[in-house]
Backbone atoms as SQL, in Angstrom:
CREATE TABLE atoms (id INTEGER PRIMARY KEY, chain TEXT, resi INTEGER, resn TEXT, atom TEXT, x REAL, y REAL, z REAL);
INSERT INTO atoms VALUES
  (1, 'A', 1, 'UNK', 'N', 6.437, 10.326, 8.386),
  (2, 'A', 1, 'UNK', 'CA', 5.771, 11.467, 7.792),
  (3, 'A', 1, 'UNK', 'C', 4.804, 12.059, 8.805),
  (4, 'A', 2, 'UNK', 'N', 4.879, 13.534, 8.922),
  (5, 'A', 2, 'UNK', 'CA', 3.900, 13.920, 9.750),
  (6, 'A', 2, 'UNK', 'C', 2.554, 14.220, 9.096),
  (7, 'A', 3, 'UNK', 'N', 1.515, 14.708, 9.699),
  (8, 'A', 3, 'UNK', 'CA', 0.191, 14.768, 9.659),
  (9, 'A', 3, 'UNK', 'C', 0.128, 16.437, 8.463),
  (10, 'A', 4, 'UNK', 'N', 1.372, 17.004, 8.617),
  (11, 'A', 4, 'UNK', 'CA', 0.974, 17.837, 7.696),
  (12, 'A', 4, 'UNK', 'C', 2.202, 17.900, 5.990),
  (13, 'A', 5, 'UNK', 'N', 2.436, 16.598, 5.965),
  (14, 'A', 5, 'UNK', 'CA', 3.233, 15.879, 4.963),
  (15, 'A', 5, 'UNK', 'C', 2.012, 15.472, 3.889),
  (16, 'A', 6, 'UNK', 'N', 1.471, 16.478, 2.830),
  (17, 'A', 6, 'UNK', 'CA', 0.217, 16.137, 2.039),
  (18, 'A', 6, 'UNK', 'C', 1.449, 15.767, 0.306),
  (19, 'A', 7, 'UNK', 'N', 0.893, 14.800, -0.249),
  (20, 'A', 7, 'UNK', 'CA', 1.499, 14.819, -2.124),
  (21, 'A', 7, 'UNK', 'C', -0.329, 15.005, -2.399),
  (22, 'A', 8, 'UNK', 'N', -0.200, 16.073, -3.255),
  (23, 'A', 8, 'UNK', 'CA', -1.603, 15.938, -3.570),
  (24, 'A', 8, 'UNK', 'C', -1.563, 15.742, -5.136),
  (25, 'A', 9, 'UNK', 'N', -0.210, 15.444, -5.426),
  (26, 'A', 9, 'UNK', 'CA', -0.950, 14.711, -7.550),
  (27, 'A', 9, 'UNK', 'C', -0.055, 13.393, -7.391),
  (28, 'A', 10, 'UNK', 'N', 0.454, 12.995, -6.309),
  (29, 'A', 10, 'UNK', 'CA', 1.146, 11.948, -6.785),
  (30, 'A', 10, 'UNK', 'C', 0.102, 10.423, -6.492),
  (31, 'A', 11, 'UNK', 'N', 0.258, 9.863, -7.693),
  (32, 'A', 11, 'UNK', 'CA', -0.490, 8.448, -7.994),
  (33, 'A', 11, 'UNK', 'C', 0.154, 7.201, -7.793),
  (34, 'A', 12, 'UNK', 'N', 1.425, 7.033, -8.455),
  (35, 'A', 12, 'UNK', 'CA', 2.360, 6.198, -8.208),
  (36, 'A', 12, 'UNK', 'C', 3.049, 6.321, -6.979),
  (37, 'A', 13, 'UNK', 'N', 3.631, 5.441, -5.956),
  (38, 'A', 13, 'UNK', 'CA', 4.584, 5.736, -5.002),
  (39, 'A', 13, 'UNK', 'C', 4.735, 4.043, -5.053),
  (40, 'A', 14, 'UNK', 'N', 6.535, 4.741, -5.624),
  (41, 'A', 14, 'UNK', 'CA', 7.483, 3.147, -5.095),
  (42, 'A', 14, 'UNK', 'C', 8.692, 3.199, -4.529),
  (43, 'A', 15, 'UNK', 'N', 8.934, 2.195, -3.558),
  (44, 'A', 15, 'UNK', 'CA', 9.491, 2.374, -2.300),
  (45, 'A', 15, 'UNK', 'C', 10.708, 1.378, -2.509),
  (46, 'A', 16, 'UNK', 'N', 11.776, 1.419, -2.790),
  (47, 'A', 16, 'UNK', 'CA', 12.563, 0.701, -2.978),
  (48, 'A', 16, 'UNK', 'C', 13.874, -0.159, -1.784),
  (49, 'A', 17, 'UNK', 'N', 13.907, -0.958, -1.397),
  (50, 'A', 17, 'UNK', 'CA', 14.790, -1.219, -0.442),
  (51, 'A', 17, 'UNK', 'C', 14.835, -0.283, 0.942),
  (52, 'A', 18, 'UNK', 'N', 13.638, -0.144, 1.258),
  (53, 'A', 18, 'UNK', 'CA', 13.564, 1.189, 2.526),
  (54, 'A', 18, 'UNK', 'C', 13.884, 0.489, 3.569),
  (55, 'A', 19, 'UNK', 'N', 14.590, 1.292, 4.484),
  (56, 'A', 19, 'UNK', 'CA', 14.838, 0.796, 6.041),
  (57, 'A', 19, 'UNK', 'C', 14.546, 0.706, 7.063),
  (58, 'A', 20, 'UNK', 'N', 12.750, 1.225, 6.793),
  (59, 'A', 20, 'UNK', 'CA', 12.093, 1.436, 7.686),
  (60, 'A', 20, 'UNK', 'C', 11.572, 0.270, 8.257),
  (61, 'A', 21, 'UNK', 'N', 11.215, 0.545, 9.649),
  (62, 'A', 21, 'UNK', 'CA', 10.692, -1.054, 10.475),
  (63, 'A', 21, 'UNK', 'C', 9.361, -0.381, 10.067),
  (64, 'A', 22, 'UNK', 'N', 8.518, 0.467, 10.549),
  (65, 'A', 22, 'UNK', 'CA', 7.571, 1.381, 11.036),
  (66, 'A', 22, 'UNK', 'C', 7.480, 2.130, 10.348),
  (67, 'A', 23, 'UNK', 'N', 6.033, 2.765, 9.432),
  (68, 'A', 23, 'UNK', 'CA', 5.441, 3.376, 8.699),
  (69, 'A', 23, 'UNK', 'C', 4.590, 4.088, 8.769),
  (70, 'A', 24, 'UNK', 'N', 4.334, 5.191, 9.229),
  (71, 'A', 24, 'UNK', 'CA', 2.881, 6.186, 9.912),
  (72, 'A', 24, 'UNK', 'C', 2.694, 7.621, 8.650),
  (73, 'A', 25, 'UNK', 'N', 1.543, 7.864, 8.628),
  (74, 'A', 25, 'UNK', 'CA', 1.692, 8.913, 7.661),
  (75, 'A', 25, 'UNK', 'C', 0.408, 9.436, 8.214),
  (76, 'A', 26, 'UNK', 'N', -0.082, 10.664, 7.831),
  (77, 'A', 26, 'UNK', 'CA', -1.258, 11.350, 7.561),
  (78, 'A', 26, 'UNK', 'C', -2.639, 11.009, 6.869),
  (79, 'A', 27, 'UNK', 'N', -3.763, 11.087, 7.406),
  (80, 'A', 27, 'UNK', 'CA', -5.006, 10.718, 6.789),
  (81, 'A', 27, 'UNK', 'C', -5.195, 11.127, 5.512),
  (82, 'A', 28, 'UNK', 'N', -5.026, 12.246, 4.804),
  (83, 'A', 28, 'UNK', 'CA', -4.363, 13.082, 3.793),
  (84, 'A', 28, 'UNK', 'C', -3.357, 13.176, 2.981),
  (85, 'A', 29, 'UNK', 'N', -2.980, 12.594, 3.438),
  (86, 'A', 29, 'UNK', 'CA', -1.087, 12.645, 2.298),
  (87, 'A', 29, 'UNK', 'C', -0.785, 12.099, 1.470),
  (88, 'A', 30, 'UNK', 'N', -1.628, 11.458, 1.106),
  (89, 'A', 30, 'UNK', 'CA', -1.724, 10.420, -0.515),
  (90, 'A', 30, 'UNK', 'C', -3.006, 10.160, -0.880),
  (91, 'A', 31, 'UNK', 'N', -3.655, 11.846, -1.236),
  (92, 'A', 31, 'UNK', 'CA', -5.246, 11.795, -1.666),
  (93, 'A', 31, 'UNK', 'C', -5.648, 11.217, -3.305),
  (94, 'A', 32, 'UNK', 'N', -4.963, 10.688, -3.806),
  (95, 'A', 32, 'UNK', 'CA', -5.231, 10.673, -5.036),
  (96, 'A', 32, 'UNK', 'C', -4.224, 9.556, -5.684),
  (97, 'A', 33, 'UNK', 'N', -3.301, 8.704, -4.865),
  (98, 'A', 33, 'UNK', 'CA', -2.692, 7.533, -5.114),
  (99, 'A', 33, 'UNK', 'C', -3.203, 6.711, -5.711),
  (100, 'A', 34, 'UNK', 'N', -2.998, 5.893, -6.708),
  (101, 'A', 34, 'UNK', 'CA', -3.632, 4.623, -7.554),
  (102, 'A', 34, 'UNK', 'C', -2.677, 3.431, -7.228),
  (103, 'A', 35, 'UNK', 'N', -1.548, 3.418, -7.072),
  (104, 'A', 35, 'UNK', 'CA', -0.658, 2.257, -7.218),
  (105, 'A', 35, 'UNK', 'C', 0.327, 2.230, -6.056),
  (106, 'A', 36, 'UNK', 'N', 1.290, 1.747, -5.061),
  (107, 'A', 36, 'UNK', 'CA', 1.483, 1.125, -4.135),
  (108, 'A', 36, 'UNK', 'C', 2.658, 0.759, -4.879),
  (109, 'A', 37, 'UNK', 'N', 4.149, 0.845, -4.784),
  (110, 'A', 37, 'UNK', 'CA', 5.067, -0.821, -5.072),
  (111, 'A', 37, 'UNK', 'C', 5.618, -0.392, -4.100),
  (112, 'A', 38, 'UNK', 'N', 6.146, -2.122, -3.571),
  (113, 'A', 38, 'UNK', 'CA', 7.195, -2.200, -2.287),
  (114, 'A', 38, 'UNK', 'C', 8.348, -2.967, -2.864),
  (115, 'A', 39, 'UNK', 'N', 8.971, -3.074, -2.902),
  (116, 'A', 39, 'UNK', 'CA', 10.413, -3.570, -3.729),
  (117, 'A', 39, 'UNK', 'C', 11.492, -4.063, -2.763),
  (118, 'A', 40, 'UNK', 'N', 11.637, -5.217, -2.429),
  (119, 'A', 40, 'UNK', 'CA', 12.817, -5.445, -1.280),
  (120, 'A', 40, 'UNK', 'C', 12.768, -4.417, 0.455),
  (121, 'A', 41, 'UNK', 'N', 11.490, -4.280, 0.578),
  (122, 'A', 41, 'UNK', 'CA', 11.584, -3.362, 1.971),
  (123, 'A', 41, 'UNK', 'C', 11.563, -5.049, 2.911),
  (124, 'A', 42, 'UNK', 'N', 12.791, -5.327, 3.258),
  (125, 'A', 42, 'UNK', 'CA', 12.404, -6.122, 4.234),
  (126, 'A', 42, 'UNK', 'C', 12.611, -5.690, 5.652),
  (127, 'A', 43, 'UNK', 'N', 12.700, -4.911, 6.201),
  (128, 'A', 43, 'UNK', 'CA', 12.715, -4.345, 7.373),
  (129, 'A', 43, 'UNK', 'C', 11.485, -3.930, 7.752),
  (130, 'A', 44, 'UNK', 'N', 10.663, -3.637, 6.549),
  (131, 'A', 44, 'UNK', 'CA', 9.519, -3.022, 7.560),
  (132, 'A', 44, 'UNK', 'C', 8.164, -4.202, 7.647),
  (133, 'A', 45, 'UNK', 'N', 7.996, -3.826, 8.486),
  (134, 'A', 45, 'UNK', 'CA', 6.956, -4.989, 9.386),
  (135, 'A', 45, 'UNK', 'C', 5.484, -4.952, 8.352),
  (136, 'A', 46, 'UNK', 'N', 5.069, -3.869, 8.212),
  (137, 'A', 46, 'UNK', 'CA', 3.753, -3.612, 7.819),
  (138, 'A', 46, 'UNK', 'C', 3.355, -2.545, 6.993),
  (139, 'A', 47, 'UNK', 'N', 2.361, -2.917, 5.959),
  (140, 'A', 47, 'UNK', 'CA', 2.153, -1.412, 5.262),
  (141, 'A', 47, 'UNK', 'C', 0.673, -1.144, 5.853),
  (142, 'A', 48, 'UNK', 'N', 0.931, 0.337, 6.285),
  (143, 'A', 48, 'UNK', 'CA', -0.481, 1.115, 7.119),
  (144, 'A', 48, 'UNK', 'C', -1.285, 0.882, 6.866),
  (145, 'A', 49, 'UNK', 'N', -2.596, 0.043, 7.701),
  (146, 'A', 49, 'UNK', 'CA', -3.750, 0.038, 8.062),
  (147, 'A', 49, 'UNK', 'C', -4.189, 1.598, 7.173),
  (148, 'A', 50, 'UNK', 'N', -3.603, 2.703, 7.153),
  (149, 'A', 50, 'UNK', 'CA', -4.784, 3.542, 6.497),
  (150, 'A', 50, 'UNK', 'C', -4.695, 3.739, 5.475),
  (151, 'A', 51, 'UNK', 'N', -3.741, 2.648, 4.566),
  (152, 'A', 51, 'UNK', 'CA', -3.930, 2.734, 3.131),
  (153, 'A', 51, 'UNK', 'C', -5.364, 2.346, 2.407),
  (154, 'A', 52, 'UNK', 'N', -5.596, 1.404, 3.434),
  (155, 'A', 52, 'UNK', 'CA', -7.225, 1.279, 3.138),
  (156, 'A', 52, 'UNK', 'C', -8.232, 2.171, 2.735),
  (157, 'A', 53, 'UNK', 'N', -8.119, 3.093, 3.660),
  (158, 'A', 53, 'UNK', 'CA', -8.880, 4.201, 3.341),
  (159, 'A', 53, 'UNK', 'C', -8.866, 5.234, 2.619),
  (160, 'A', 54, 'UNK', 'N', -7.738, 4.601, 0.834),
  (161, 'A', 54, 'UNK', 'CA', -7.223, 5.870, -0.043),
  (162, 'A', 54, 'UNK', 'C', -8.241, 5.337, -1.010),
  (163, 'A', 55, 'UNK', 'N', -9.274, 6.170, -1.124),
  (164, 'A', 55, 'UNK', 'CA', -10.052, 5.647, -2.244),
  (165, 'A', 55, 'UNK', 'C', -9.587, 5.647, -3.518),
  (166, 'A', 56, 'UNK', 'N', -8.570, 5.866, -3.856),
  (167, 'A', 56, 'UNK', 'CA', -8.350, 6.326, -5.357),
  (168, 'A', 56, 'UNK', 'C', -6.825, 4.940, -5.748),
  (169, 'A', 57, 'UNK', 'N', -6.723, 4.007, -4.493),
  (170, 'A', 57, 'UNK', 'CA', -5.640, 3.300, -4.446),
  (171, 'A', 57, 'UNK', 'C', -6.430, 2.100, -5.037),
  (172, 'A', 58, 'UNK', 'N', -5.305, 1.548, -6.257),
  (173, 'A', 58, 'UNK', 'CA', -6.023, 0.280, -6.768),
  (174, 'A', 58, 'UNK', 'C', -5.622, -1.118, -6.732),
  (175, 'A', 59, 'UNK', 'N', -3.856, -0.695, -6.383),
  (176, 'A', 59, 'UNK', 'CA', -3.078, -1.997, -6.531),
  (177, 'A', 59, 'UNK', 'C', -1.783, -1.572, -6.028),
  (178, 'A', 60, 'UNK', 'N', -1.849, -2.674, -5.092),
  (179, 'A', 60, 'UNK', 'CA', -0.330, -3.141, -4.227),
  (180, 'A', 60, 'UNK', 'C', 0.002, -3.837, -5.011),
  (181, 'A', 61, 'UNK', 'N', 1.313, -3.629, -5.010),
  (182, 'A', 61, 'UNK', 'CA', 2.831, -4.320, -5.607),
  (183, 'A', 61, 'UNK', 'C', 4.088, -4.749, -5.243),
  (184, 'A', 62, 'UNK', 'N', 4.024, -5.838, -4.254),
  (185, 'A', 62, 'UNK', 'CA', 4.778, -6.661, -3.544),
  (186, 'A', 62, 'UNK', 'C', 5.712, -7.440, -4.443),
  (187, 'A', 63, 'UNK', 'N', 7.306, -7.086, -4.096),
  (188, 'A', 63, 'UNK', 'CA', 8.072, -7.765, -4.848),
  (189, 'A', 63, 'UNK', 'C', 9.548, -7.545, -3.243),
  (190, 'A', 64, 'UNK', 'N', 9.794, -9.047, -3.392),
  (191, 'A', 64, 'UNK', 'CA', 10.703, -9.471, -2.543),
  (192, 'A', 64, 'UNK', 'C', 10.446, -8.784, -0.910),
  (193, 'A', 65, 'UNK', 'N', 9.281, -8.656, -0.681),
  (194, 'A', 65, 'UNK', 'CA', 8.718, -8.044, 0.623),
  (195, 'A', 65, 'UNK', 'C', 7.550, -9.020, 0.955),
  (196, 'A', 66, 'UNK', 'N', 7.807, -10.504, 0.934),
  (197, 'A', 66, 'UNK', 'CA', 6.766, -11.575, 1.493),
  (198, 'A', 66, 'UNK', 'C', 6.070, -11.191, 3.082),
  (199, 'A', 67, 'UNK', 'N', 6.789, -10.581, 3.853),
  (200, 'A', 67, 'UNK', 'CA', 5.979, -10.148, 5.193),
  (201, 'A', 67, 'UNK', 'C', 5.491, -9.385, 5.393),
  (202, 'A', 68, 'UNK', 'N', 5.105, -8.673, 3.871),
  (203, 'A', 68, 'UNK', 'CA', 3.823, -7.797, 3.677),
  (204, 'A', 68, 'UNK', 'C', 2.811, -8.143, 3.228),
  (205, 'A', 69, 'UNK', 'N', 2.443, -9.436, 2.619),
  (206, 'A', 69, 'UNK', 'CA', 1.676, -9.866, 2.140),
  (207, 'A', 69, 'UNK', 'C', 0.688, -9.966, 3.491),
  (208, 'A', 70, 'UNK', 'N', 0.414, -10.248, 4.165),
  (209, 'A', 70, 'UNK', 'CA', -0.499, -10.408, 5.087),
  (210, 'A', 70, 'UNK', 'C', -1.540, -8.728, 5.626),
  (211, 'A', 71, 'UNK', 'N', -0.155, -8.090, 5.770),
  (212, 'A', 71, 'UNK', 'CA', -1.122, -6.483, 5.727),
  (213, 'A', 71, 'UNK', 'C', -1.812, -6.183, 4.429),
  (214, 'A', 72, 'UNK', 'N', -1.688, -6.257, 3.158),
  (215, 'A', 72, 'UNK', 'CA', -1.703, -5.893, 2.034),
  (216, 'A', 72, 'UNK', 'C', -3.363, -6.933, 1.499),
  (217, 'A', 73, 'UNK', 'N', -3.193, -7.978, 2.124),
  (218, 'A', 73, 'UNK', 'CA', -4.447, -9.359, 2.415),
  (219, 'A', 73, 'UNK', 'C', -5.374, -7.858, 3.398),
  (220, 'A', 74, 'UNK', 'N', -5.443, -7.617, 4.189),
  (221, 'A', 74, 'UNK', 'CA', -5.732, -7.017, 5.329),
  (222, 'A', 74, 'UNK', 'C', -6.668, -5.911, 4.747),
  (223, 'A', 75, 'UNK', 'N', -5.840, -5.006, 4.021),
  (224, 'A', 75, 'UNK', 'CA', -6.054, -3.794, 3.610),
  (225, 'A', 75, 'UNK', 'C', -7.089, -4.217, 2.626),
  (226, 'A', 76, 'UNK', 'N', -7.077, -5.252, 1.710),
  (227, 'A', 76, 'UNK', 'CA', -8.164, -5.954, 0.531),
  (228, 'A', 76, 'UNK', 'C', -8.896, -6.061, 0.736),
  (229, 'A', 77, 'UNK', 'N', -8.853, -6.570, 2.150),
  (230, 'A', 77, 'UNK', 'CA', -10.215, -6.985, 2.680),
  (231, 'A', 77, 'UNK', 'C', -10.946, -6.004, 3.487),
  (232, 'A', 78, 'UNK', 'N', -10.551, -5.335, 3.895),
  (233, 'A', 78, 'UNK', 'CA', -11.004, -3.641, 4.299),
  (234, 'A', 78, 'UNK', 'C', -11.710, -3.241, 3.204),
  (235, 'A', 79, 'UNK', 'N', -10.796, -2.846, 1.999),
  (236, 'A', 79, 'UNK', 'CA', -11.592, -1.726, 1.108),
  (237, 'A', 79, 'UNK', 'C', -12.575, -2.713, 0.413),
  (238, 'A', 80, 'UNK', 'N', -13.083, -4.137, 0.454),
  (239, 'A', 80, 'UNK', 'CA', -14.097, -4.887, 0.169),
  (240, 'A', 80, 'UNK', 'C', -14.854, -4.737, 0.602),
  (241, 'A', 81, 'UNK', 'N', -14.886, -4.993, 2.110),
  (242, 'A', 81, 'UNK', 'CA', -15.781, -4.797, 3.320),
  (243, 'A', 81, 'UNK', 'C', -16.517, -3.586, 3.063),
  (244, 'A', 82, 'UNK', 'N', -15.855, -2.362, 2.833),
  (245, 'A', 82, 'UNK', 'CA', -16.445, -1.213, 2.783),
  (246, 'A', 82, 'UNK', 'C', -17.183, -0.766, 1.882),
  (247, 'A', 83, 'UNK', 'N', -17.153, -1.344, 0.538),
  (248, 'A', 83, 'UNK', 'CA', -18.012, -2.146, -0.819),
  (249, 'A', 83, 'UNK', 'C', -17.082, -0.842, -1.737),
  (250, 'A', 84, 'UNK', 'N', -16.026, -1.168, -1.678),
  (251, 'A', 84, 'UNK', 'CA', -14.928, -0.003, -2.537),
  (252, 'A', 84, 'UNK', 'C', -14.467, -0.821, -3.750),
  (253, 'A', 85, 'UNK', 'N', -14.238, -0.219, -4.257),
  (254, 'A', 85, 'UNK', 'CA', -13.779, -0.983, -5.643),
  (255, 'A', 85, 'UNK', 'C', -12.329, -2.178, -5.416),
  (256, 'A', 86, 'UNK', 'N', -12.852, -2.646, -6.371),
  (257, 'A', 86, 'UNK', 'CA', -11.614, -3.994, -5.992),
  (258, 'A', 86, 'UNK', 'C', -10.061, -3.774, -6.052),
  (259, 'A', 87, 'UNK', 'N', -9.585, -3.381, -5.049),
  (260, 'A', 87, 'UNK', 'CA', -7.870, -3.759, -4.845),
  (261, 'A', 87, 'UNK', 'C', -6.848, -4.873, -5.521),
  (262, 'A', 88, 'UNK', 'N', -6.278, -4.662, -5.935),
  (263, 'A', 88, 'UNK', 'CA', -5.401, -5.623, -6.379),
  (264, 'A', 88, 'UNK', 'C', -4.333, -5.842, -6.021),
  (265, 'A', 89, 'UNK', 'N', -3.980, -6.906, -5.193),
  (266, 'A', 89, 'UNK', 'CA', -2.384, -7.166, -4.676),
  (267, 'A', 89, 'UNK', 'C', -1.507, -8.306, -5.659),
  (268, 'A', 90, 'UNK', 'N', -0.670, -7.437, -5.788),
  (269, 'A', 90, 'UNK', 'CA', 0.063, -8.243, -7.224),
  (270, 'A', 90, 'UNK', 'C', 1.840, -8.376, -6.739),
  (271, 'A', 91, 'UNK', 'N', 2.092, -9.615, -7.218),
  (272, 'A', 91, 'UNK', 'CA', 2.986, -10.136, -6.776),
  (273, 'A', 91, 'UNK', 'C', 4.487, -9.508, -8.135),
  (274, 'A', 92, 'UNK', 'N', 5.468, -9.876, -7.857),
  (275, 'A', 92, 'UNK', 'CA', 6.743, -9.279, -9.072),
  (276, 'A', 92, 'UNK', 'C', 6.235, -9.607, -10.253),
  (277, 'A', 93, 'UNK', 'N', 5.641, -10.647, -10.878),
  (278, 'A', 93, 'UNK', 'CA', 4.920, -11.031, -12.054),
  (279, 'A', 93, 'UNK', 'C', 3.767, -10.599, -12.724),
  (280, 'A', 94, 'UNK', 'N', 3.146, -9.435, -11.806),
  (281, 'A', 94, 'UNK', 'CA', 1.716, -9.137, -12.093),
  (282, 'A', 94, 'UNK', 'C', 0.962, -9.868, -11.734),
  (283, 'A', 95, 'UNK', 'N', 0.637, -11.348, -11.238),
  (284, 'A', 95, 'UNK', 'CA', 0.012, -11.830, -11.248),
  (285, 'A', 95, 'UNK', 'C', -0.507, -11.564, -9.911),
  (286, 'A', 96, 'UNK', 'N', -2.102, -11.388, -9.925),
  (287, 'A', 96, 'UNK', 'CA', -2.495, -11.178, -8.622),
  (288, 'A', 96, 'UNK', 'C', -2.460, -12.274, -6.932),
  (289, 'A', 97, 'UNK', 'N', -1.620, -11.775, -5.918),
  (290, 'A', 97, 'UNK', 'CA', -1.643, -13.156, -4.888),
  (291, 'A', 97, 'UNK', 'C', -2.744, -13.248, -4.351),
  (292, 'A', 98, 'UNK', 'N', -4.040, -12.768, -4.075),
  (293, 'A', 98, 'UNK', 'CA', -5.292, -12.822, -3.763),
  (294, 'A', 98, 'UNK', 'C', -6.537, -13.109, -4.744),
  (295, 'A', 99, 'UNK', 'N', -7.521, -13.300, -4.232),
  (296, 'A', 99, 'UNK', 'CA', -8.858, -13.259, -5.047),
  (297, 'A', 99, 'UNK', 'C', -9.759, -12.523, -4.471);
């Protein structure tokens, strides 16, 4: 996605079996996102470092994409650090994989 690729009402975004290794988007392009699912992306390495910085994002949703769990840890601990409201990374069950 380029830098002038903006969704400005979309909240939900789920990503189903994508083929992407590599994920880059715009500082802007998901101003108003609440929810995150990744669904079987096993190709891609990482979800963006600047999801962190979507204030309006509340919860990752990792299902059959275990080598995201570590960015998604990452990003939690970012929007903590920054004293942002609490993130939730939730596994296929709902149940949250972090504290």
């Amino acid at each position: 996605m380029g830098e002038e690729d903006t969704f400005l009402n979309l909240k939900y975004l789920n990503l189903d079996e994508v083929t992407l290794a590599k994920w880059e988007f715009g500082d802007e392009s998901f101003p108003v996102l609440e929810k995150l699912g990744l669904w079987g992306c096993r190709k891609l390495e990482e979800i963006p470092p600047s999801f962190g910085d979507i204030c309006s994002l509340k919860i990752i949703k990792l299902v059959e994409s275990p080598q995201l769990e570590d960015s998604a840890k990452n990003i939690k601990q970012y929007v903590e650090d920054l004293g942002g409201d609490q993130l939730l990374v939730l596994g296929p069950t709902n149940i949250p994989l972090f504290k």
